[in-house]
The first five atom37 places (N, CA, C, CB, O) and aatype in JSON, in Angstrom:
{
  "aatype": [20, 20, 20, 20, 20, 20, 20, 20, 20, 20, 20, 20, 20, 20, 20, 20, 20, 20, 20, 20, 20, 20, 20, 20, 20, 20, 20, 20, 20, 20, 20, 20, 20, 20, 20, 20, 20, 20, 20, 20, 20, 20, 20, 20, 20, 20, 20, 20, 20, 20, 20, 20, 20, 20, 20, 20, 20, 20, 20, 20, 20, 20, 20, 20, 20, 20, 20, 20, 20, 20, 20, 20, 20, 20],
  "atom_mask": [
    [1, 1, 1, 1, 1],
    [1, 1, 1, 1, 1],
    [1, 1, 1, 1, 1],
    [1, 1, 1, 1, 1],
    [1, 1, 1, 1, 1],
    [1, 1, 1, 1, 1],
    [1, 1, 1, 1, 1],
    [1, 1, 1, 1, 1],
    [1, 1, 1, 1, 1],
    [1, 1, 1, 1, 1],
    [1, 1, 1, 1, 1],
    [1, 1, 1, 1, 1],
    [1, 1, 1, 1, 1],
    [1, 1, 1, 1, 1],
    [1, 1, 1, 1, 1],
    [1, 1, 1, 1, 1],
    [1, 1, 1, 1, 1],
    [1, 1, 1, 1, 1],
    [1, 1, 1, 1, 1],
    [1, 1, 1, 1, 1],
    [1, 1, 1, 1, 1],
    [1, 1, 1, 1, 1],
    [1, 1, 1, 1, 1],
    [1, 1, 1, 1, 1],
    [1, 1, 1, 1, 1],
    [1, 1, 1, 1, 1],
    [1, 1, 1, 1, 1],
    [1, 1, 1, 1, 1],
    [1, 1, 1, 1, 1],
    [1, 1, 1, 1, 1],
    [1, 1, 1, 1, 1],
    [1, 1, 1, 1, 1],
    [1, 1, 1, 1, 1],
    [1, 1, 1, 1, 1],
    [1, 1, 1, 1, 1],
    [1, 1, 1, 1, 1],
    [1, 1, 1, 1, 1],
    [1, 1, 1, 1, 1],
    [1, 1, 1, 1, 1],
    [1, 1, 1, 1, 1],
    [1, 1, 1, 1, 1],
    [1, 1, 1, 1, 1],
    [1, 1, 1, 1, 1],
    [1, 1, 1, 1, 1],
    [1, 1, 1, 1, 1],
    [1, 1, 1, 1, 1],
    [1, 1, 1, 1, 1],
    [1, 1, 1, 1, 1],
    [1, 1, 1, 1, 1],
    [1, 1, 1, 1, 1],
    [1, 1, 1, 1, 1],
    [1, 1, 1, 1, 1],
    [1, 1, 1, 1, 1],
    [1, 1, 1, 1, 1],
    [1, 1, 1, 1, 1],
    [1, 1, 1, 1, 1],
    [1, 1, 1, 1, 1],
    [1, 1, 1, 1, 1],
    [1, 1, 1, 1, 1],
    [1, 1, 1, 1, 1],
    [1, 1, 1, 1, 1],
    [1, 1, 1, 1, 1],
    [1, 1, 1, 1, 1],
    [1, 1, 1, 1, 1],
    [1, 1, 1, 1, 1],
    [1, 1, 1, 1, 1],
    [1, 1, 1, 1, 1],
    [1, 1, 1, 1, 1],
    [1, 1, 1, 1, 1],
    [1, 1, 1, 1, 1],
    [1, 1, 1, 1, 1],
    [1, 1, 1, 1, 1],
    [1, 1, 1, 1, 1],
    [1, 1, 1, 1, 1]
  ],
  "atom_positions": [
    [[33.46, -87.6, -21.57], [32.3, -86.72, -21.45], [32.06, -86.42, -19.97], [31.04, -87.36, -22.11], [32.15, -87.27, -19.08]],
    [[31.7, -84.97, -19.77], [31.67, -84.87, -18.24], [30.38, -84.67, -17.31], [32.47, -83.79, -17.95], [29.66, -83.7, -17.55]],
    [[30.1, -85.43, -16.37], [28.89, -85.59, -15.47], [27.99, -84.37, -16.02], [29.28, -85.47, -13.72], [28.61, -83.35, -16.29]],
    [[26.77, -84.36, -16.19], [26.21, -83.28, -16.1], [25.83, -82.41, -15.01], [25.46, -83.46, -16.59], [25.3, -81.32, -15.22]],
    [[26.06, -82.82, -13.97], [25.93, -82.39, -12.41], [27.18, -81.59, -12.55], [25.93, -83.7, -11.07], [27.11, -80.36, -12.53]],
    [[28.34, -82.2, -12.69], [29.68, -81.44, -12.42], [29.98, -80.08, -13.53], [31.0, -82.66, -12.59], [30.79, -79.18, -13.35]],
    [[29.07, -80.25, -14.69], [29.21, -79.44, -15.52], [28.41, -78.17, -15.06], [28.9, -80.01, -16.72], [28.85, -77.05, -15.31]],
    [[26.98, -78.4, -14.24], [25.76, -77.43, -14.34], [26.85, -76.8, -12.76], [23.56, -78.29, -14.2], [26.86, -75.58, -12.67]],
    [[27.57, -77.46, -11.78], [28.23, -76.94, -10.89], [29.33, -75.83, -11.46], [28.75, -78.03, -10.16], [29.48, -74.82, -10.77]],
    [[29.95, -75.94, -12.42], [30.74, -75.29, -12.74], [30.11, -73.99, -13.61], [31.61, -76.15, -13.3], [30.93, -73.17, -14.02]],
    [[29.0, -73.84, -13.83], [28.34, -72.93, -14.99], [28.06, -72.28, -13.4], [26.84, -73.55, -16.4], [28.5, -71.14, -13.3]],
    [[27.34, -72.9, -12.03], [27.34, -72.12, -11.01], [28.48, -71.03, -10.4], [27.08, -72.94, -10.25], [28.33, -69.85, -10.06]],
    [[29.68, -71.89, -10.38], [30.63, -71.0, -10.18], [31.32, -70.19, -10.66], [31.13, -71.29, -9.88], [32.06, -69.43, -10.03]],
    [[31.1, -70.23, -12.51], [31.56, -69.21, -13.02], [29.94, -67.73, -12.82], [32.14, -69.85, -14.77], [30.04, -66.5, -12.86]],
    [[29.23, -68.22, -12.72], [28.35, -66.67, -11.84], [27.93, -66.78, -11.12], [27.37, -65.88, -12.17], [26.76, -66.46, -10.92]],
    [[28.85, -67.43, -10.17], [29.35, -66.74, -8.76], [30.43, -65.66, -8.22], [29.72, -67.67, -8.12], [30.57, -64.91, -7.25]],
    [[31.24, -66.07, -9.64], [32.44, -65.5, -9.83], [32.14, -63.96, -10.6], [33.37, -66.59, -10.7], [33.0, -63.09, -10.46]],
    [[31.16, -63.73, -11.25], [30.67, -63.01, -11.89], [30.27, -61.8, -11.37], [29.94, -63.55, -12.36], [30.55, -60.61, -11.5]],
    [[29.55, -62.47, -10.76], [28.61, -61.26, -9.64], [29.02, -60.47, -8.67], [27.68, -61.8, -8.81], [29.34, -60.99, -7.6]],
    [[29.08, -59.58, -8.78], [29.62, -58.15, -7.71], [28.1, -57.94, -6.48], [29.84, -56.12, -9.1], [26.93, -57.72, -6.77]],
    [[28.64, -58.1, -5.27], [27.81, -58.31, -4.38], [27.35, -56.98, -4.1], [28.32, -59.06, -3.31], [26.14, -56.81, -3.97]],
    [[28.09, -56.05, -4.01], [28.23, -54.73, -4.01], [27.06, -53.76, -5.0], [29.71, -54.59, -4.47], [26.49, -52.73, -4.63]],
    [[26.95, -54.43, -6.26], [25.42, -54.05, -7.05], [24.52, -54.69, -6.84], [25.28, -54.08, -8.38], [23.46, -54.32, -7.33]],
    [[24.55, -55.84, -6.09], [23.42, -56.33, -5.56], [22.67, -55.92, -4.95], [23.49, -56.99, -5.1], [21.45, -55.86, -5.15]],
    [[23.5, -55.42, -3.77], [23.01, -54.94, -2.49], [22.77, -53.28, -2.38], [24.07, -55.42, -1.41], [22.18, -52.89, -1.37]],
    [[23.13, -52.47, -3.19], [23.23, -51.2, -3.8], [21.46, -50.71, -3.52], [23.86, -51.35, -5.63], [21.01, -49.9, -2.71]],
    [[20.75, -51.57, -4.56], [19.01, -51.12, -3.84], [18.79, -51.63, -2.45], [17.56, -51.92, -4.76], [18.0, -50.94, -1.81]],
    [[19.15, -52.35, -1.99], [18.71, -51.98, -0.45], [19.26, -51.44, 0.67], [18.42, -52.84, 0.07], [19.02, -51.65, 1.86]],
    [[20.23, -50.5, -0.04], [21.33, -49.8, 0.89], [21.12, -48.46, 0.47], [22.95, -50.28, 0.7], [21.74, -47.56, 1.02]],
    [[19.95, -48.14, -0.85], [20.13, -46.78, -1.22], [18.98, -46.19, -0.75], [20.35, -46.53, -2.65], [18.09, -47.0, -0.49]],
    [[18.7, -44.97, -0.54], [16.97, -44.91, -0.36], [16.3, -44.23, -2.07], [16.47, -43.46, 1.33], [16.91, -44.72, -3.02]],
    [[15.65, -43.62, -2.31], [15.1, -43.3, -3.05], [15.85, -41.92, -3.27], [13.82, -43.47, -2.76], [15.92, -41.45, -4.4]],
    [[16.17, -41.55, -2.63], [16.46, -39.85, -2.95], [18.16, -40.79, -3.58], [16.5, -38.17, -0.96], [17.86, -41.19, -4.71]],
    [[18.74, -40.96, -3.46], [19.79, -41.73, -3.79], [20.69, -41.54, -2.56], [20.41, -41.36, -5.17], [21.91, -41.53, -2.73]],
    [[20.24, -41.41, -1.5], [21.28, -41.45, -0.08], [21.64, -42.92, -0.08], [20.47, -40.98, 1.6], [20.76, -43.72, -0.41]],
    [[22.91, -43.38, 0.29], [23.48, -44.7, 0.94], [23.52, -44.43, 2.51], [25.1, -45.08, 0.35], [22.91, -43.6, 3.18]],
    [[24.37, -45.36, 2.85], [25.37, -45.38, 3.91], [26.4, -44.37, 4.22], [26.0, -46.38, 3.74], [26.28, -43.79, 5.31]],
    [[27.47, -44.04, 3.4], [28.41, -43.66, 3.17], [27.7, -41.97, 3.23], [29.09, -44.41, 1.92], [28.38, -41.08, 3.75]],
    [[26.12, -41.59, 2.59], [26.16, -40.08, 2.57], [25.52, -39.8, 4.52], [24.8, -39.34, 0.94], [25.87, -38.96, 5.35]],
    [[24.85, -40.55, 4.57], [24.11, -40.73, 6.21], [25.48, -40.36, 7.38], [23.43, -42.83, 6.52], [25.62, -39.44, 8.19]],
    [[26.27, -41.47, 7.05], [27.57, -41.03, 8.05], [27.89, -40.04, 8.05], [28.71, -41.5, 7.96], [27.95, -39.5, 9.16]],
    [[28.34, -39.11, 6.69], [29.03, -38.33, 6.86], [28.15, -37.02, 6.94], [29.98, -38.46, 6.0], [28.8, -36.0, 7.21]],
    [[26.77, -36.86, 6.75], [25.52, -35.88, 7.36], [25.74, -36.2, 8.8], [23.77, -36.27, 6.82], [25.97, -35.31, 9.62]],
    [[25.64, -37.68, 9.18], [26.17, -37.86, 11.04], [27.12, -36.92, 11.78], [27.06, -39.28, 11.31], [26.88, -36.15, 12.71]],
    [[28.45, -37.22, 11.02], [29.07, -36.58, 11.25], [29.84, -34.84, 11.43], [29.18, -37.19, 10.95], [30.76, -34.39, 12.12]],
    [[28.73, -34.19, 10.26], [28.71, -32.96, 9.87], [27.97, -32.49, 11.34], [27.94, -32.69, 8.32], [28.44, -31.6, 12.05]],
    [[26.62, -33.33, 11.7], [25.81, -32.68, 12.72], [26.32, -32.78, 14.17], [24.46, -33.26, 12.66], [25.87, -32.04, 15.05]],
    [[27.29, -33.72, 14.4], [27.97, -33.96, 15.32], [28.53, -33.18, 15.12], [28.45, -34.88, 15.56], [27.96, -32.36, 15.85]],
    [[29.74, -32.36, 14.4], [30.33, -30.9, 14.73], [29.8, -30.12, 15.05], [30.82, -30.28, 14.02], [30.16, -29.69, 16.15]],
    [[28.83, -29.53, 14.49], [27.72, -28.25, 14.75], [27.26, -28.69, 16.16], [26.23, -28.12, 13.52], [27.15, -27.64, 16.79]],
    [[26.98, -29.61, 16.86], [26.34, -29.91, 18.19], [27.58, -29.93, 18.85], [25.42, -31.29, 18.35], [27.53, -29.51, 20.0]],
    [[28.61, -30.26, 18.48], [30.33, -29.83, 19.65], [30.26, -28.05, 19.58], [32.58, -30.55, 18.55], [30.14, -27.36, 20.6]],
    [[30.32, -27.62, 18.51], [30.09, -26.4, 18.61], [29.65, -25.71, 19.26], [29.78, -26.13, 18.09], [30.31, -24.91, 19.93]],
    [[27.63, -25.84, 19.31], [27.23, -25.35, 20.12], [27.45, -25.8, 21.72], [26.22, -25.32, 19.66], [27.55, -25.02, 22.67]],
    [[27.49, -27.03, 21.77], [28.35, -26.83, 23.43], [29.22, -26.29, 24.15], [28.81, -27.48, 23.83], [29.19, -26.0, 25.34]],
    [[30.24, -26.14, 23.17], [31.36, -25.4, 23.15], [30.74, -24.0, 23.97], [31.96, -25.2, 21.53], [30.71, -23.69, 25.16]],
    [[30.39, -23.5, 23.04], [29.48, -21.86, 22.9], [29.08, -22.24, 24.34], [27.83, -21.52, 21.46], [29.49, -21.5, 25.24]],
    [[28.36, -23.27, 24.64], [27.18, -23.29, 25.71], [27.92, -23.17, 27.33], [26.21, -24.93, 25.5], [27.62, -22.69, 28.42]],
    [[29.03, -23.92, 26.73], [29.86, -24.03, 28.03], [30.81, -23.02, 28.39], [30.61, -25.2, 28.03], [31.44, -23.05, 29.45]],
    [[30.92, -22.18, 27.58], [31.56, -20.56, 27.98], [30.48, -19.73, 28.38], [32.32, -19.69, 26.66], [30.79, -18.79, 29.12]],
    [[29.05, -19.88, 28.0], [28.61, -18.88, 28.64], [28.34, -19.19, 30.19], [27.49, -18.43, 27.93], [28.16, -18.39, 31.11]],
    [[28.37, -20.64, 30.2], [27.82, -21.15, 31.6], [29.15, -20.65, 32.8], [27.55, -23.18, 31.53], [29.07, -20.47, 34.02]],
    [[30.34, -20.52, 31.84], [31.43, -20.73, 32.79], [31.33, -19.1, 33.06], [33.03, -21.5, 32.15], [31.74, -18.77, 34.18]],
    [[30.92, -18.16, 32.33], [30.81, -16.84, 32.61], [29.93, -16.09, 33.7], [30.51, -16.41, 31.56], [30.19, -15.2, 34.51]],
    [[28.87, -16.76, 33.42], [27.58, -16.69, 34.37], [27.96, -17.39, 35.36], [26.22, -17.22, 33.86], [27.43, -16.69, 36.22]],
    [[28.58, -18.43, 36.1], [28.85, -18.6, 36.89], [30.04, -17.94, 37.41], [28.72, -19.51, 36.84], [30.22, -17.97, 38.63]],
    [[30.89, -17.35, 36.64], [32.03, -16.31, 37.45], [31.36, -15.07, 37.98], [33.3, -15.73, 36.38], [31.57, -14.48, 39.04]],
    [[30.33, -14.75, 36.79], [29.5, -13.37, 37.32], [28.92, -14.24, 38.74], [27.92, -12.62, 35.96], [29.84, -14.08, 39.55]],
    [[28.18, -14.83, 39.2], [27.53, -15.77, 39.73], [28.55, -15.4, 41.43], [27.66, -17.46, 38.68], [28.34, -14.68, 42.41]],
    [[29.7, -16.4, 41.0], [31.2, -16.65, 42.59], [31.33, -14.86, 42.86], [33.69, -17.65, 41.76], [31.61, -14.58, 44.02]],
    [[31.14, -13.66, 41.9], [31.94, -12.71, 42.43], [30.82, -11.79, 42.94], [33.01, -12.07, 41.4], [31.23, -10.64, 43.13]],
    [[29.49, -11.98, 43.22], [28.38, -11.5, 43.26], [28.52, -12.07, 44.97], [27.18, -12.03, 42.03], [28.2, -11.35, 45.92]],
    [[28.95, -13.21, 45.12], [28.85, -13.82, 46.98], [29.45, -13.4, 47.77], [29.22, -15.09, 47.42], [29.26, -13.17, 48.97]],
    [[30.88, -13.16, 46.56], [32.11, -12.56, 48.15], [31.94, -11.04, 48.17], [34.3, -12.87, 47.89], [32.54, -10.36, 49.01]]
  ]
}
């Protein structure tokens, strides 16, 4: 007959074994609208293009205005 300690240990580790940590942690990683992690990054990342973009843009006009700018001196 086996310890009852060693038995109630083993009923522990079979749900330990059970449990997906991943649905655990799912409500405090989601918000209410149902955004995670995974949708945040990649909105991060979407807005980080559009802001290279407009620099992009920003830095041709600067480089223009300053050529208008050098040929206005000599």
């Amino acid at each position: 007959m086996e310890d009852p300690e060693e038995e109630e240990e083993e009923e522990d580790e079979d749900y330990m074994e059970e449990m997906d940590i991943g649905s655990m942690l799912a409500p405090f990683l989601t918000t209410e609208d149902g955004d995670n992690i995974c949708t945040a990054l990649v909105t991060i990342g979407e807005q980080l293009t559009g802001l290279n973009k407009q620099m992009e843009n920003q830095n041709k006009i600067l480089i223009k205005m300053l050529s208008q700018l050098s040929k206005k001196e000599t």
